[in-house]
FIBAPA-961793 format. One record per residue: residue in one letter; x, y, z of N, C-alpha, C, O in turn. Coordinates in nm, 2 decimals. Example, Ala and Ser with C-alpha at 12.3 -4.5 7.8 and 13.67 -1.06 7.14 Angstrom:
2
A / 1.32 / -0.57 / 0.78 / 1.23 / -0.45 / 0.78 / 1.32 / -0.33 / 0.78 / 1.42 / -0.33 / 0.85
S / 1.28 / -0.22 / 0.71 / 1.37 / -0.11 / 0.71 / 1.29 / 0.00 / 0.79 / 1.34 / 0.11 / 0.80
***
This chain:
111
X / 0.08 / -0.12 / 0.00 / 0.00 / 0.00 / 0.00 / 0.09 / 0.12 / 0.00 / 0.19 / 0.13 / 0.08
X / 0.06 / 0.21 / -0.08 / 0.10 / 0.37 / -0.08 / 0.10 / 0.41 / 0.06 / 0.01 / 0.40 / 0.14
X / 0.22 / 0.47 / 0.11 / 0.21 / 0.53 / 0.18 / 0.23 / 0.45 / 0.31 / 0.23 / 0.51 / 0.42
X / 0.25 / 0.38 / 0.31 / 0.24 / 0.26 / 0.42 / 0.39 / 0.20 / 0.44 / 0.46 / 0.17 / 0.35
X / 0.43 / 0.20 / 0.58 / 0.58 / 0.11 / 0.60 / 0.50 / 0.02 / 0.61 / 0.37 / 0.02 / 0.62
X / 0.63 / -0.11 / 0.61 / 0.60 / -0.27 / 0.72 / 0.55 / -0.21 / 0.86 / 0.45 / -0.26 / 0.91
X / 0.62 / -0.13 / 0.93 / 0.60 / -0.12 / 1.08 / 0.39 / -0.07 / 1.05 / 0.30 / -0.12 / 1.13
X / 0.37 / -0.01 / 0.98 / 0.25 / 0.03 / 1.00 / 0.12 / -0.07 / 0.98 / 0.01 / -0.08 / 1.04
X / 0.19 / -0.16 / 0.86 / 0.07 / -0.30 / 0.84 / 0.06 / -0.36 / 0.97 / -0.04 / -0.40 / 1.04
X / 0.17 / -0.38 / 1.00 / 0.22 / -0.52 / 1.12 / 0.31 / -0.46 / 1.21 / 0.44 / -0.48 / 1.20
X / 0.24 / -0.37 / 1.31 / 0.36 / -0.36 / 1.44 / 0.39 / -0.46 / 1.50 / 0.33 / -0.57 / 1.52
X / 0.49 / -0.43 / 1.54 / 0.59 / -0.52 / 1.59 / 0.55 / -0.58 / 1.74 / 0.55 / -0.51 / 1.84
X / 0.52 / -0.68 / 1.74 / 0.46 / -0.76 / 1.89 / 0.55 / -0.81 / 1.96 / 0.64 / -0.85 / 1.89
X / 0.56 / -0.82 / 2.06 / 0.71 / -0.94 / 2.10 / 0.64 / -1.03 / 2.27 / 0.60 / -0.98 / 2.37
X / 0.65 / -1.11 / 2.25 / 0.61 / -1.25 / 2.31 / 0.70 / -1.26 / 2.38 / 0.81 / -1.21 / 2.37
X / 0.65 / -1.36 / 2.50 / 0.81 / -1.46 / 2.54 / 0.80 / -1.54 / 2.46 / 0.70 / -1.55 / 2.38
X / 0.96 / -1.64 / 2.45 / 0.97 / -1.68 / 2.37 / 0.90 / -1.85 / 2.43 / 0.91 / -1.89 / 2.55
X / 0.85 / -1.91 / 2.34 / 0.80 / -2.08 / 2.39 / 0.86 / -2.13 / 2.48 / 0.80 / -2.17 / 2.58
X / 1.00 / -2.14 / 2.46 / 1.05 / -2.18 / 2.63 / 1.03 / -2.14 / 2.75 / 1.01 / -2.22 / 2.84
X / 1.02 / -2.00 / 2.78 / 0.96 / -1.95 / 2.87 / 0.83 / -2.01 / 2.88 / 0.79 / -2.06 / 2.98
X / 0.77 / -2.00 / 2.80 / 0.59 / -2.04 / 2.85 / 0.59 / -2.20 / 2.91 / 0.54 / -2.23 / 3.02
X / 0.68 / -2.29 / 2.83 / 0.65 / -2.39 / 2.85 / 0.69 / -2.44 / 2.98 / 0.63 / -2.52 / 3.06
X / 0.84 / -2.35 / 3.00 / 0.85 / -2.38 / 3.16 / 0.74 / -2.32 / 3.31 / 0.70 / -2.37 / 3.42
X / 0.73 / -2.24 / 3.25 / 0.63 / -2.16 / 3.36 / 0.54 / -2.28 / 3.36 / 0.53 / -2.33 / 3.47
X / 0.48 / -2.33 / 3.27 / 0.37 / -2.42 / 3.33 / 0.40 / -2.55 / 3.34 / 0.31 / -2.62 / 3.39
X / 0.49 / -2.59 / 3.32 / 0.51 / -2.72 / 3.39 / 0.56 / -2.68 / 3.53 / 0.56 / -2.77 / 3.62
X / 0.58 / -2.57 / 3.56 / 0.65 / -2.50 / 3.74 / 0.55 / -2.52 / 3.75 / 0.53 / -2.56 / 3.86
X / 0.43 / -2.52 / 3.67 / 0.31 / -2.55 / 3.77 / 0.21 / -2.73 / 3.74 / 0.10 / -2.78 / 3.72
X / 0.31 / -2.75 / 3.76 / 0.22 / -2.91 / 3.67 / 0.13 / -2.90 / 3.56 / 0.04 / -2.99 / 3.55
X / 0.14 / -2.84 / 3.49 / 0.04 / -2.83 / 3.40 / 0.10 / -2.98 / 3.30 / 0.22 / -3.01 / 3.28
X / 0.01 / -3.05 / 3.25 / 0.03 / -3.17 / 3.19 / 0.11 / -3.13 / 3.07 / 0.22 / -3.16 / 3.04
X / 0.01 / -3.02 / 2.98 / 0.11 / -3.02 / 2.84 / 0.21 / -2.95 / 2.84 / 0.30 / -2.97 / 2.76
X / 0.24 / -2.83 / 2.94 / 0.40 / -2.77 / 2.99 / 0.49 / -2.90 / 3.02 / 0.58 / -2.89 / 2.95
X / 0.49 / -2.98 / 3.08 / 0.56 / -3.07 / 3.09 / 0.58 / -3.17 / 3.01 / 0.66 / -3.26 / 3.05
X / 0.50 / -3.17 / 2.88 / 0.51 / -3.30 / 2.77 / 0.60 / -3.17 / 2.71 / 0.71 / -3.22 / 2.68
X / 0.61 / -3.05 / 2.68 / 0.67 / -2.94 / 2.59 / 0.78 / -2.92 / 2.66 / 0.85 / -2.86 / 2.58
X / 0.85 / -2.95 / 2.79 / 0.94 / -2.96 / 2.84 / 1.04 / -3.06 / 2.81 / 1.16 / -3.04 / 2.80
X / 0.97 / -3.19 / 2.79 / 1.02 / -3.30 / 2.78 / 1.06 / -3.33 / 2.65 / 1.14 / -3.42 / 2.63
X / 1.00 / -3.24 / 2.54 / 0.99 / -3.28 / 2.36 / 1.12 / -3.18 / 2.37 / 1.20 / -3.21 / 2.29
X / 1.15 / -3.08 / 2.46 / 1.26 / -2.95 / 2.43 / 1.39 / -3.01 / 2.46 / 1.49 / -3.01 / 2.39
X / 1.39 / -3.09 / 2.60 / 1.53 / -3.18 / 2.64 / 1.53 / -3.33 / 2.52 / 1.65 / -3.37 / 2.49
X / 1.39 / -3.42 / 2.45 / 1.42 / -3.49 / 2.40 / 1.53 / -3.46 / 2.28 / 1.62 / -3.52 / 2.23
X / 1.49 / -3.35 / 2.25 / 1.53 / -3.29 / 2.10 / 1.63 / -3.20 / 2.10 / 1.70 / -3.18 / 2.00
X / 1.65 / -3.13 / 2.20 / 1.73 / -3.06 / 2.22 / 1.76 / -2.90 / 2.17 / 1.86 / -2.83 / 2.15
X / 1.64 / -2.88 / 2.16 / 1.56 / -2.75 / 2.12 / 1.57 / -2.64 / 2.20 / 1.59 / -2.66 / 2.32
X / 1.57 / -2.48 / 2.13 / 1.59 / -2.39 / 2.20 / 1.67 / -2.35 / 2.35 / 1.65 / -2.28 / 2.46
X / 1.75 / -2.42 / 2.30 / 1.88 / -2.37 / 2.40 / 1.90 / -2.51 / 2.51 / 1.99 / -2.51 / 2.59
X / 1.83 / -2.60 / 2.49 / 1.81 / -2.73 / 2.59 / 1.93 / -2.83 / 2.48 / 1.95 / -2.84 / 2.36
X / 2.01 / -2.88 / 2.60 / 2.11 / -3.01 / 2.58 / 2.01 / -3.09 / 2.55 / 1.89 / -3.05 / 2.57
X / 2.05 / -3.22 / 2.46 / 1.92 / -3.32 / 2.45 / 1.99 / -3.44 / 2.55 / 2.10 / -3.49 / 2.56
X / 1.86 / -3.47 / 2.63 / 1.89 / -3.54 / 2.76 / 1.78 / -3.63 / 2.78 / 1.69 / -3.59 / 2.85
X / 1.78 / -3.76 / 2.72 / 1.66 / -3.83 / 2.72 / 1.61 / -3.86 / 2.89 / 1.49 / -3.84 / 2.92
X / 1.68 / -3.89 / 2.95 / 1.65 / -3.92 / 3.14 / 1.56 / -3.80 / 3.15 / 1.44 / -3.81 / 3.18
X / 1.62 / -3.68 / 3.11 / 1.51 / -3.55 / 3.18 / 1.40 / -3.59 / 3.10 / 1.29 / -3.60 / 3.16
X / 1.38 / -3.61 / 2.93 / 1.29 / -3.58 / 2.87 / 1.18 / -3.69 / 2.93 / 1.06 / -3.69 / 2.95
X / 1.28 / -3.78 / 2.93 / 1.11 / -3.87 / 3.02 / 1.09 / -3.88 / 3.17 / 1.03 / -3.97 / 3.22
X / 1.13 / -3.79 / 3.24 / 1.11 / -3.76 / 3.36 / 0.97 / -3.66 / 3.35 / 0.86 / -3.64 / 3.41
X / 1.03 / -3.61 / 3.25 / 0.92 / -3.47 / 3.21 / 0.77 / -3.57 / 3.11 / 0.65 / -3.54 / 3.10
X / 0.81 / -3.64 / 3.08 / 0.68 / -3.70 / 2.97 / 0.65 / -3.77 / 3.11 / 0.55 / -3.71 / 3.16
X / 0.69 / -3.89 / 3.19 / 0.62 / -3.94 / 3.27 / 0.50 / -3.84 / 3.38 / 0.38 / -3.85 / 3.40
X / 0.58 / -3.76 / 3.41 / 0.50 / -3.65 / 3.49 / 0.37 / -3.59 / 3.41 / 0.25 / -3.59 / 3.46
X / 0.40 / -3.56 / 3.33 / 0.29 / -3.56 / 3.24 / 0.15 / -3.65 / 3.20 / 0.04 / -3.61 / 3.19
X / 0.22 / -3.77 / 3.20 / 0.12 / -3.90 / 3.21 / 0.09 / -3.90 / 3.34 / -0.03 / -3.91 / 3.39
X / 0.20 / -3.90 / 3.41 / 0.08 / -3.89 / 3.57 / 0.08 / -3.80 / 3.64 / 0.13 / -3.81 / 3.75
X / 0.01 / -3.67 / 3.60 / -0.01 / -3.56 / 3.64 / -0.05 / -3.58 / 3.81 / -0.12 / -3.66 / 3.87
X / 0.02 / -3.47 / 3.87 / 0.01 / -3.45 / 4.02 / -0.14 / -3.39 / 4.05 / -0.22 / -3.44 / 4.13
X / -0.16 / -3.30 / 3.98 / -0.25 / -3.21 / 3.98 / -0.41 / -3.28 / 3.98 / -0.43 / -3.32 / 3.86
X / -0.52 / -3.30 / 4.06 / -0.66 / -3.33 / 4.06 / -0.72 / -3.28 / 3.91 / -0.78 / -3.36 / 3.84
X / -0.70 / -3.16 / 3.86 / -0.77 / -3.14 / 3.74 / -0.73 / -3.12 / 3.62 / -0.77 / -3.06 / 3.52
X / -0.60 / -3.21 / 3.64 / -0.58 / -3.24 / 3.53 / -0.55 / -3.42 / 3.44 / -0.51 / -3.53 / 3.49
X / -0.57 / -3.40 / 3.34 / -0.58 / -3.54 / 3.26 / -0.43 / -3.56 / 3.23 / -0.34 / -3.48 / 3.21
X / -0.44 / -3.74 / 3.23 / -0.29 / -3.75 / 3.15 / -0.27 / -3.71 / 3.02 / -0.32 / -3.78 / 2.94
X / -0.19 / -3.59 / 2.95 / -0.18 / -3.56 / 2.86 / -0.14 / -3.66 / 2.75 / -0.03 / -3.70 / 2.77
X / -0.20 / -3.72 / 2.61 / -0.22 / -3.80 / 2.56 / -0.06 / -3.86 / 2.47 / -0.01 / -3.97 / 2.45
X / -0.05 / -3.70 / 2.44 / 0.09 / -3.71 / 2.35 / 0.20 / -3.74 / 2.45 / 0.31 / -3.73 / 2.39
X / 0.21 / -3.79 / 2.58 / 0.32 / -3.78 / 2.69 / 0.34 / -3.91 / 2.69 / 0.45 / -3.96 / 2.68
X / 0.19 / -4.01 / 2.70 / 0.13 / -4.09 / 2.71 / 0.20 / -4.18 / 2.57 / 0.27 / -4.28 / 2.60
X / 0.18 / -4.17 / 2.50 / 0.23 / -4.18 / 2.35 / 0.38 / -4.19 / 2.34 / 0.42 / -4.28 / 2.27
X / 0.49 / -4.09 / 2.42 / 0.57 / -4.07 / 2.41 / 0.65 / -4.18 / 2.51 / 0.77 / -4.22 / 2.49
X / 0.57 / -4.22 / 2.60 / 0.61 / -4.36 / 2.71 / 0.61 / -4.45 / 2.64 / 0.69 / -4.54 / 2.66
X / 0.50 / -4.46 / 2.52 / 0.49 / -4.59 / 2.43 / 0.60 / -4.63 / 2.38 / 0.66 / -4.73 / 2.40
X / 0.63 / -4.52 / 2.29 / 0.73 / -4.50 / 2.22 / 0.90 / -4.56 / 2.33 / 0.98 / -4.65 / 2.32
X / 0.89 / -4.47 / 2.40 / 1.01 / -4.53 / 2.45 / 1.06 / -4.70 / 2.54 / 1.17 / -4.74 / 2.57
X / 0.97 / -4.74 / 2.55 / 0.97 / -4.88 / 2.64 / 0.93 / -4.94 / 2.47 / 1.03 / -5.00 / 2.45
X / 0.86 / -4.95 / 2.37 / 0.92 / -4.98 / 2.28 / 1.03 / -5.06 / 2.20 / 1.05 / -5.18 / 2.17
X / 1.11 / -4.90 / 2.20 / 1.24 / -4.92 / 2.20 / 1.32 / -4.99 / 2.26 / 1.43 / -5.03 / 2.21
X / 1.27 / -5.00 / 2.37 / 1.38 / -5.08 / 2.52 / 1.42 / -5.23 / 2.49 / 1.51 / -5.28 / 2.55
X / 1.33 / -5.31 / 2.39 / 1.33 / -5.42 / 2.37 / 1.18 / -5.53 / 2.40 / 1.09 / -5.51 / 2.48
X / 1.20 / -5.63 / 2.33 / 1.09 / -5.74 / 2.35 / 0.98 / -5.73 / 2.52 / 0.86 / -5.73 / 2.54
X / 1.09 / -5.73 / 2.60 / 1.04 / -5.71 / 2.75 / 0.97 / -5.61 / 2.79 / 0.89 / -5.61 / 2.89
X / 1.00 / -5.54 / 2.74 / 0.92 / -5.39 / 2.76 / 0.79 / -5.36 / 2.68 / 0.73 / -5.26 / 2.71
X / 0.74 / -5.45 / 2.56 / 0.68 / -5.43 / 2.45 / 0.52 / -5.43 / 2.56 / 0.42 / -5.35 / 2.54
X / 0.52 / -5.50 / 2.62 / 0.36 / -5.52 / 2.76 / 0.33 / -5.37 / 2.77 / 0.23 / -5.32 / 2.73
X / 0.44 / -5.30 / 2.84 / 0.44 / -5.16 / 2.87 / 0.37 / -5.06 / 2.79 / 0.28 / -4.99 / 2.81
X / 0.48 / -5.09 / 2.68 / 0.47 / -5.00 / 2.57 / 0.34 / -5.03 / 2.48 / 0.34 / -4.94 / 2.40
X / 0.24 / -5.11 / 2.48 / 0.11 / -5.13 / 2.46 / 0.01 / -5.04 / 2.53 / -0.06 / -4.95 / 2.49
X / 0.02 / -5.10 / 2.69 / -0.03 / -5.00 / 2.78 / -0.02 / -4.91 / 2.75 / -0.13 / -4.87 / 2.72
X / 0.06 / -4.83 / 2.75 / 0.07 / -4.66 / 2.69 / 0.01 / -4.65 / 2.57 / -0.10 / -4.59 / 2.57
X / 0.03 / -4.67 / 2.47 / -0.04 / -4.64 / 2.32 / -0.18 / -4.70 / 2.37 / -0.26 / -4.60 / 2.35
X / -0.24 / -4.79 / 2.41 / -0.36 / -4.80 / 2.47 / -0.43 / -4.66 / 2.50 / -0.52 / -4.61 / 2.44
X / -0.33 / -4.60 / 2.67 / -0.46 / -4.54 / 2.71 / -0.39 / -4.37 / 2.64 / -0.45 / -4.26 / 2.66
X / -0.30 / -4.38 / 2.59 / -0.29 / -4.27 / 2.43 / -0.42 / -4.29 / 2.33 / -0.50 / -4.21 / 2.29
X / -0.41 / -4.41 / 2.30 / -0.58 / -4.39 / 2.22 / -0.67 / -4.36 / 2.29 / -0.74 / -4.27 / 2.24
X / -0.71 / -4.41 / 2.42 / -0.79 / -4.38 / 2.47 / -0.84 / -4.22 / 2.55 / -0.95 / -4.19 / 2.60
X / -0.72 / -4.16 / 2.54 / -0.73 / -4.00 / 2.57 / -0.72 / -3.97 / 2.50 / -0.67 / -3.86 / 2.53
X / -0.71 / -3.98 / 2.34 / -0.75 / -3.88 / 2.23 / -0.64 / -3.87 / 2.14 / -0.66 / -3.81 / 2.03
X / -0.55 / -3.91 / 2.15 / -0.42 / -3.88 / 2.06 / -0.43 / -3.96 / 1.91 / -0.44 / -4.09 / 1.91
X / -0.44 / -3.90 / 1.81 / -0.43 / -3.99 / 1.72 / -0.33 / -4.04 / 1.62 / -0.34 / -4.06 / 1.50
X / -0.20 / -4.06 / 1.71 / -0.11 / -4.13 / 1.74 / -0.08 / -4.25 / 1.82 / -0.02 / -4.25 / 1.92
X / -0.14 / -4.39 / 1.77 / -0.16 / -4.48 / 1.84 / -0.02 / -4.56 / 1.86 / 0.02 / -4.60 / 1.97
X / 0.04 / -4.57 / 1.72 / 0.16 / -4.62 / 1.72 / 0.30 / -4.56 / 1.60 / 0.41 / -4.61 / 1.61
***
């Protein structure tokens, strides 16, 4: 448009950045702050070492939320699957159970 900068269509907004949010709410148990905690150390994202022990410390907590009103978050749930999986034949019982009750709270990521 005539007459118009960038700054004028689209001022400039500035957020925290995702890490900050995600931590704040897992500081507070929130189920999906803590699956976004655990995907940041799995992966090693935004300034996070990749540290699988934390990242499933953070996904377990997730699945079993401390918190009364909140649900096991599905994708955490999913991500338990996923790792006992991995672990071998012995672990494969486990790793059922989780993709189980991952389908069963909504993830449409079963396997």
């Amino acid at each position: 448009m005539p007459g118009l900068s960038d700054n004028d269509i689209s001022p400039h907004i500035t957020y925290p950045p995702p890490r900050h949010r995600f931590e704040q709410a897992a500081a507070r148990n929130n189920a999906e702050g803590l699956y976004n905690v655990g995907v940041l150390h799995s992966s090693g994202q935004i300034g996070y070492t990749a540290n699988q022990t934390a990242a499933m410390e953070y996904f377990n907590r997730s699945a079993h939320p401390v918190r009364p009103d909140q649900a096991p978050f599905p994708m955490a749930l999913h991500a338990l699957g996923g790792h006992f999986q991995n672990q071998g034949a012995e672990h494969w019982r486990t790793a059922k159970k989780y993709y189980i009750k991952a389908a069963q709270a909504g993830t449409q990521y079963v396997c």
